[in-house]
MIKOL-60427 format. One record per residue: residue in one letter; x, y, z of N, C-alpha, C in turn; residue number from 1. Coordinates in nm, 2 decimals. Example, Ala and Ser with C-alpha at 12.3 -4.5 7.8 and 13.67 -1.06 7.14 Angstrom:
2
+---+--------+--------+--------+--------+--------+--------+--------+--------+--------+-----+
: r :     nX :     nY :     nZ :    caX :    caY :    caZ :     cX :     cY :     cZ :   k :
+---+--------+--------+--------+--------+--------+--------+--------+--------+--------+-----+
: a :   1.32 :  -0.57 :   0.78 :   1.23 :  -0.45 :   0.78 :   1.32 :  -0.33 :   0.78 :   1 :
: s :   1.28 :  -0.22 :   0.71 :   1.37 :  -0.11 :   0.71 :   1.29 :   0.00 :   0.79 :   2 :
+---+--------+--------+--------+--------+--------+--------+--------+--------+--------+-----+
//
This chain:
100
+---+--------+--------+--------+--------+--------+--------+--------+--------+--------+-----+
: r :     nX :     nY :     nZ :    caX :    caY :    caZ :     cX :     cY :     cZ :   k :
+---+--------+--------+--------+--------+--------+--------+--------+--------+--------+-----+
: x :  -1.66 :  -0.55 :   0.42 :  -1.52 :  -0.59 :   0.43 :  -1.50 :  -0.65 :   0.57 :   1 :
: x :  -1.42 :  -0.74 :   0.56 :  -1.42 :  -0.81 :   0.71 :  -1.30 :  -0.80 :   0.74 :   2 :
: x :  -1.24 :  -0.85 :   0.89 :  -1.17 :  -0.81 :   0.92 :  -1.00 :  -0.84 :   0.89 :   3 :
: x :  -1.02 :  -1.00 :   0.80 :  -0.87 :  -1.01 :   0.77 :  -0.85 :  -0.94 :   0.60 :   4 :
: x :  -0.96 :  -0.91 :   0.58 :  -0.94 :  -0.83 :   0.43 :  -0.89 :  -0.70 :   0.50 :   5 :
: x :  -0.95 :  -0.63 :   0.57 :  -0.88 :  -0.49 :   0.63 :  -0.75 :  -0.49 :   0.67 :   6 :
: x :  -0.72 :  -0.64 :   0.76 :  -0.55 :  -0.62 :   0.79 :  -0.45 :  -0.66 :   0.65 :   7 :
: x :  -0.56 :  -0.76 :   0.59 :  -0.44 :  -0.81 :   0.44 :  -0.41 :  -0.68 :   0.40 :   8 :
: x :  -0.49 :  -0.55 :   0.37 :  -0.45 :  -0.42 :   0.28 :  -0.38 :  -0.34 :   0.36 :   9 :
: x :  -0.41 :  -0.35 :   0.53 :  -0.32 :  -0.27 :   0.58 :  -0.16 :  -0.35 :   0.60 :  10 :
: x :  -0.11 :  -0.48 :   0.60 :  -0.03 :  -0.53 :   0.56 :   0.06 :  -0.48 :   0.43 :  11 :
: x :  -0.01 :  -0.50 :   0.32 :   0.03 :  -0.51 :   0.20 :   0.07 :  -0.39 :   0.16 :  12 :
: x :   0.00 :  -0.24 :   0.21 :   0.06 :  -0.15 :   0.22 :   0.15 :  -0.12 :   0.29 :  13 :
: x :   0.20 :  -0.18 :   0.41 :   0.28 :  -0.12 :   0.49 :   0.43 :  -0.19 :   0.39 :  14 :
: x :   0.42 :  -0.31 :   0.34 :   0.50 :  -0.36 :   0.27 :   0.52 :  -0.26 :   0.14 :  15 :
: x :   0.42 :  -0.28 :   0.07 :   0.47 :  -0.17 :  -0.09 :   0.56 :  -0.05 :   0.00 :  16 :
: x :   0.52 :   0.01 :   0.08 :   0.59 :   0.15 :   0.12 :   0.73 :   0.10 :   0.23 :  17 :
: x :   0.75 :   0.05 :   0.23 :   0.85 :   0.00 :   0.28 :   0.97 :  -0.04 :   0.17 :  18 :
: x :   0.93 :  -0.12 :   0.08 :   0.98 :  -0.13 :  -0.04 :   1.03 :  -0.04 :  -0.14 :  19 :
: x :   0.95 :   0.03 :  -0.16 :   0.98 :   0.21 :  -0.19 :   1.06 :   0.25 :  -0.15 :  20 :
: x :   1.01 :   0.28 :   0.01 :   1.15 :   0.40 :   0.05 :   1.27 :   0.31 :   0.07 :  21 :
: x :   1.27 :   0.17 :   0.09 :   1.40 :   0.15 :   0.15 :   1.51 :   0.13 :  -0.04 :  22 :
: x :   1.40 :   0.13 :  -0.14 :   1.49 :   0.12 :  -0.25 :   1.57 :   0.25 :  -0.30 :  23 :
: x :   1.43 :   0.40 :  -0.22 :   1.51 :   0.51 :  -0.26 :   1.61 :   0.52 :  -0.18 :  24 :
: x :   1.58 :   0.46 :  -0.02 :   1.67 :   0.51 :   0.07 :   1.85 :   0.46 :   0.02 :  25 :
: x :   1.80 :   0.31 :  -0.04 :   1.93 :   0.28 :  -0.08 :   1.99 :   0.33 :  -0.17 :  26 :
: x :   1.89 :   0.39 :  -0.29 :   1.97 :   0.42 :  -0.39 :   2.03 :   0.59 :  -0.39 :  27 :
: x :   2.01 :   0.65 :  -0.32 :   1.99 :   0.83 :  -0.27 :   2.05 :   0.80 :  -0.15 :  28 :
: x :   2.09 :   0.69 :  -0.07 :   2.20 :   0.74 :   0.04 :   2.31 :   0.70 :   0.06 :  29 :
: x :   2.40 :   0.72 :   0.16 :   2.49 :   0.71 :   0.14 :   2.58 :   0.66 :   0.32 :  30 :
: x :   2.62 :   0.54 :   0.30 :   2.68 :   0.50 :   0.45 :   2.54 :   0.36 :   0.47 :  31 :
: x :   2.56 :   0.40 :   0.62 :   2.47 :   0.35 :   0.69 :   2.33 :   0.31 :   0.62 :  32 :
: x :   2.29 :   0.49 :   0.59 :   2.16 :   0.48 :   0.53 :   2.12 :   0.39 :   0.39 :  33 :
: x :   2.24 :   0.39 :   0.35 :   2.21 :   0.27 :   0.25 :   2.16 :   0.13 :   0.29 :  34 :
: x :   2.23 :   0.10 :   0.38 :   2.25 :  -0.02 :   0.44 :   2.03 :  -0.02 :   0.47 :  35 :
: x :   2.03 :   0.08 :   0.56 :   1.90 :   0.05 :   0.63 :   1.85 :   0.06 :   0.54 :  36 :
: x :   1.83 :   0.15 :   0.42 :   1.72 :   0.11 :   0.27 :   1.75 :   0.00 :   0.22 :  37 :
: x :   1.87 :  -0.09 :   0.23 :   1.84 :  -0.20 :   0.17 :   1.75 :  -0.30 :   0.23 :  38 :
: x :   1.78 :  -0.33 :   0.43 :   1.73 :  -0.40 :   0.50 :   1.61 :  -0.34 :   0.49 :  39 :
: x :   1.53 :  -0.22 :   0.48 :   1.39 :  -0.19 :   0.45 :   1.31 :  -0.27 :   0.34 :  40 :
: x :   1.41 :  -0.26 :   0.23 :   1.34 :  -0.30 :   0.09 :   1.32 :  -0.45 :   0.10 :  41 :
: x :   1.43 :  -0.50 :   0.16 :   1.43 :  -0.69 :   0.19 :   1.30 :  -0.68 :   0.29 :  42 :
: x :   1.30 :  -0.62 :   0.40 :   1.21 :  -0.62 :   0.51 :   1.04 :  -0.64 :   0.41 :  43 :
: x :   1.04 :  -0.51 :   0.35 :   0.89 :  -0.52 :   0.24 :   0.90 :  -0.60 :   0.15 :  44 :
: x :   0.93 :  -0.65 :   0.09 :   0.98 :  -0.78 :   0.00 :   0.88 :  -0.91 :   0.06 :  45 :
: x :   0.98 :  -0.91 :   0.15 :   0.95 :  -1.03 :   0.23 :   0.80 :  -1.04 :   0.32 :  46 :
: x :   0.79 :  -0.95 :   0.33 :   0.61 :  -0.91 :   0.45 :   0.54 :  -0.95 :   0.37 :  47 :
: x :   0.58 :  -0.90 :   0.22 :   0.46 :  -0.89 :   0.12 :   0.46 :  -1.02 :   0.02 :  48 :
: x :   0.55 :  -1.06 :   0.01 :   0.54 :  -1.20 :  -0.06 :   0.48 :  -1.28 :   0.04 :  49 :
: x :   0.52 :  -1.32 :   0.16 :   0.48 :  -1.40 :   0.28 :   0.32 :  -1.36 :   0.27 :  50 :
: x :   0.33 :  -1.24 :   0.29 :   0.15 :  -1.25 :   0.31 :   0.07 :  -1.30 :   0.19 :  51 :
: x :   0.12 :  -1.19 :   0.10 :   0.07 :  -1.21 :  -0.07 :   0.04 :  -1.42 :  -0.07 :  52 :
: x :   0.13 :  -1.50 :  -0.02 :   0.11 :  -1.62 :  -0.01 :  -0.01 :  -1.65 :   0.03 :  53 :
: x :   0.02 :  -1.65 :   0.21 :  -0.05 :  -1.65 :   0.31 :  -0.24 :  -1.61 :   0.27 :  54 :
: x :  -0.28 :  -1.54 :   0.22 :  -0.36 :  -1.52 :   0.14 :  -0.42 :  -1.56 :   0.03 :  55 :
: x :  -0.35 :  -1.55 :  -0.05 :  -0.39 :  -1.60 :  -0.20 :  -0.39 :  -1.75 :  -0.19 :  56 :
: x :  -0.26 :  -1.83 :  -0.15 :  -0.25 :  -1.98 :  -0.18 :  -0.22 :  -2.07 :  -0.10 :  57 :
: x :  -0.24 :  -2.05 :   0.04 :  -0.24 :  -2.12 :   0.13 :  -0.36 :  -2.15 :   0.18 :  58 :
: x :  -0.37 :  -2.30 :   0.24 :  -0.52 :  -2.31 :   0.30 :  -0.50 :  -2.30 :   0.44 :  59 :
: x :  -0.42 :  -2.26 :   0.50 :  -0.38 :  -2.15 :   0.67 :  -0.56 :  -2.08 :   0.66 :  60 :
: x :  -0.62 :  -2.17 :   0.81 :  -0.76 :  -2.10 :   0.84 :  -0.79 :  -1.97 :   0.84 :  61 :
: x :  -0.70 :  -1.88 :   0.92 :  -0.74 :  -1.75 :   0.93 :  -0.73 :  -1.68 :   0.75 :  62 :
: x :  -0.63 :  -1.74 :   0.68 :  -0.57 :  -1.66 :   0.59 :  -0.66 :  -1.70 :   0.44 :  63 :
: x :  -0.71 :  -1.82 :   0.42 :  -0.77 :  -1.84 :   0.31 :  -0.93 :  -1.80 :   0.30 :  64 :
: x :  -0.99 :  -1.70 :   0.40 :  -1.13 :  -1.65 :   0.37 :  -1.06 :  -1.51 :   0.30 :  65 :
: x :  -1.00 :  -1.48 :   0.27 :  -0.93 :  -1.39 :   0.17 :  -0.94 :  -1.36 :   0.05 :  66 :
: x :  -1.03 :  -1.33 :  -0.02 :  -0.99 :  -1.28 :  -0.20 :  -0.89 :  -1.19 :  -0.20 :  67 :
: x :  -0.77 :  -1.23 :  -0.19 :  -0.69 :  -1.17 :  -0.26 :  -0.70 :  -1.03 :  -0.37 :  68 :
: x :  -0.72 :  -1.08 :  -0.48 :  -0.74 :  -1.04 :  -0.59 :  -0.87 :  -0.92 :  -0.58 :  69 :
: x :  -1.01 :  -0.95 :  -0.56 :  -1.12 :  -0.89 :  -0.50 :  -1.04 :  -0.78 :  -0.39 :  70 :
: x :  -0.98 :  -0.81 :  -0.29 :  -0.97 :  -0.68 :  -0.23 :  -0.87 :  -0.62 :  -0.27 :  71 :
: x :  -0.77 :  -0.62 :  -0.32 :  -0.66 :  -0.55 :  -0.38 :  -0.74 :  -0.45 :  -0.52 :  72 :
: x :  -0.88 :  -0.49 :  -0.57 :  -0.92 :  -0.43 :  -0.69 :  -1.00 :  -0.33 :  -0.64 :  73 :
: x :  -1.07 :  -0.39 :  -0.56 :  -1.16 :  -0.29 :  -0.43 :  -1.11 :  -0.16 :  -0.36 :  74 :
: x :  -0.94 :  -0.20 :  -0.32 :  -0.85 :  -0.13 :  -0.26 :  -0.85 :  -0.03 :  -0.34 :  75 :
: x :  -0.80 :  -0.05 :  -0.49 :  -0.74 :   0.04 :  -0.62 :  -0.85 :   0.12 :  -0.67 :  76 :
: x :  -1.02 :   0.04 :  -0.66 :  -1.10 :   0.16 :  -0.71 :  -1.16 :   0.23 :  -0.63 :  77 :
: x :  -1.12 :   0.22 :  -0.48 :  -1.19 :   0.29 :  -0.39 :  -1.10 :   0.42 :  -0.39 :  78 :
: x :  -0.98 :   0.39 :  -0.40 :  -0.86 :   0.51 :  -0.35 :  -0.83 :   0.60 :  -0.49 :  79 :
: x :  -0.87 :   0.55 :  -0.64 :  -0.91 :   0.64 :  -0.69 :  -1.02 :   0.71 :  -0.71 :  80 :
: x :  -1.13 :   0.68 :  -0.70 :  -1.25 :   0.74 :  -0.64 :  -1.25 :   0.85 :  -0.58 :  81 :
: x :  -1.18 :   0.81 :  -0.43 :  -1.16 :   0.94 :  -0.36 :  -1.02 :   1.03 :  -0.38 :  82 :
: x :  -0.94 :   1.00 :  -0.47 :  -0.83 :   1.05 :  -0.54 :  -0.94 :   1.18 :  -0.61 :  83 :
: x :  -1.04 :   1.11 :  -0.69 :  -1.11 :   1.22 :  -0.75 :  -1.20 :   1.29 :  -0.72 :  84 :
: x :  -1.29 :   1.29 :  -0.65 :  -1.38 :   1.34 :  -0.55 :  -1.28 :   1.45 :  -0.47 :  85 :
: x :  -1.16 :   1.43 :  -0.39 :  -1.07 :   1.54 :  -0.30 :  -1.03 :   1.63 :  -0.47 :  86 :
: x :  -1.00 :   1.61 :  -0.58 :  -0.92 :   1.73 :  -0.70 :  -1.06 :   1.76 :  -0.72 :  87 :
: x :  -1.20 :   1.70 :  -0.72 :  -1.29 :   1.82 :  -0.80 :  -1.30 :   1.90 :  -0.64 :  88 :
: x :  -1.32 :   1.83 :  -0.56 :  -1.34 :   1.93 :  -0.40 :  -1.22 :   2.05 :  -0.41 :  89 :
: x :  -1.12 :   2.01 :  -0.45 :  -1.01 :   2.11 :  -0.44 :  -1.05 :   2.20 :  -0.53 :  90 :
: x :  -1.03 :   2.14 :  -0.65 :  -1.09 :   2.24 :  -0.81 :  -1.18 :   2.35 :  -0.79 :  91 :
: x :  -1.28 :   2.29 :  -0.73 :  -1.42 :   2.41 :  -0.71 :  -1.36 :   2.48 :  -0.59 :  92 :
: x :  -1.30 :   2.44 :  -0.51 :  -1.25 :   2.54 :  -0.36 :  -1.14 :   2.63 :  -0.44 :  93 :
: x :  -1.07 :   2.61 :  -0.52 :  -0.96 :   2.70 :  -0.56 :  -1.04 :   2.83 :  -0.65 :  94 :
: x :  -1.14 :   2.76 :  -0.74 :  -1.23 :   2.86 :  -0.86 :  -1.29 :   2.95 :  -0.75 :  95 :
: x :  -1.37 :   2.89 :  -0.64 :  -1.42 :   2.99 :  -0.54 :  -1.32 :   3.10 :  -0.46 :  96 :
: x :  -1.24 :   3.04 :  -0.48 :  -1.14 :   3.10 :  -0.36 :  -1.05 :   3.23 :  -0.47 :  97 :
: x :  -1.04 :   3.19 :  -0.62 :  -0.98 :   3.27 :  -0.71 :  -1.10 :   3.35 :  -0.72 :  98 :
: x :  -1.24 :   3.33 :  -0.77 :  -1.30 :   3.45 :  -0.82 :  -1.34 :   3.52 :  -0.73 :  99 :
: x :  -1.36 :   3.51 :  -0.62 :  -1.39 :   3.63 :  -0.53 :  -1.29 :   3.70 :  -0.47 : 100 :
+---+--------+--------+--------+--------+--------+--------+--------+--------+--------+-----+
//
């Protein structure tokens, strides 16, 4: 993995979770806080379309050695992988930790 594939995913997540909280933040708050989950969710919206571009369909030098697609799939089977690898690690620590 090189280095603008490492910032495109650390981008792209900072946007999805941005997006997230600022939709719960707007829809679960109340005043102000609404306000700032909205400008959060616009905030992620926007990072992540721009880049999602910037990436995928622009020919911008730094931004078009990018597979898109390739690391976003890479991203998704790596993080379930170790999604599964941490529940059997947990699984067998809890069976150990119950039978004795």
């Amino acid at each position: 993995m090189d280095l603008m594939t490492f910032v495109t995913l650390i981008v792209l997540a900072f946007a999805l979770v941005m997006l997230v909280a600022g939709v719960l933040a707007a829809a679960l708050g109340s005043g102000k806080s609404r306000a700032f989950g909205a400008a959060m969710a616009i905030i992620g919206l926007v990072v992540g379309v721009v880049w999602a571009y910037l990436t995928g369909w622009s020919d911008i030098s730094p931004f078009n050695g990018v597979e898109l697609y390739d690391a976003l799939y890479n991203a998704i089977v790596n993080l379930i992988g170790v999604l599964i690898g941490a529940l059997v690690a947990v699984g067998i620590f809890l069976v150990v930790v119950l039978k004795s």
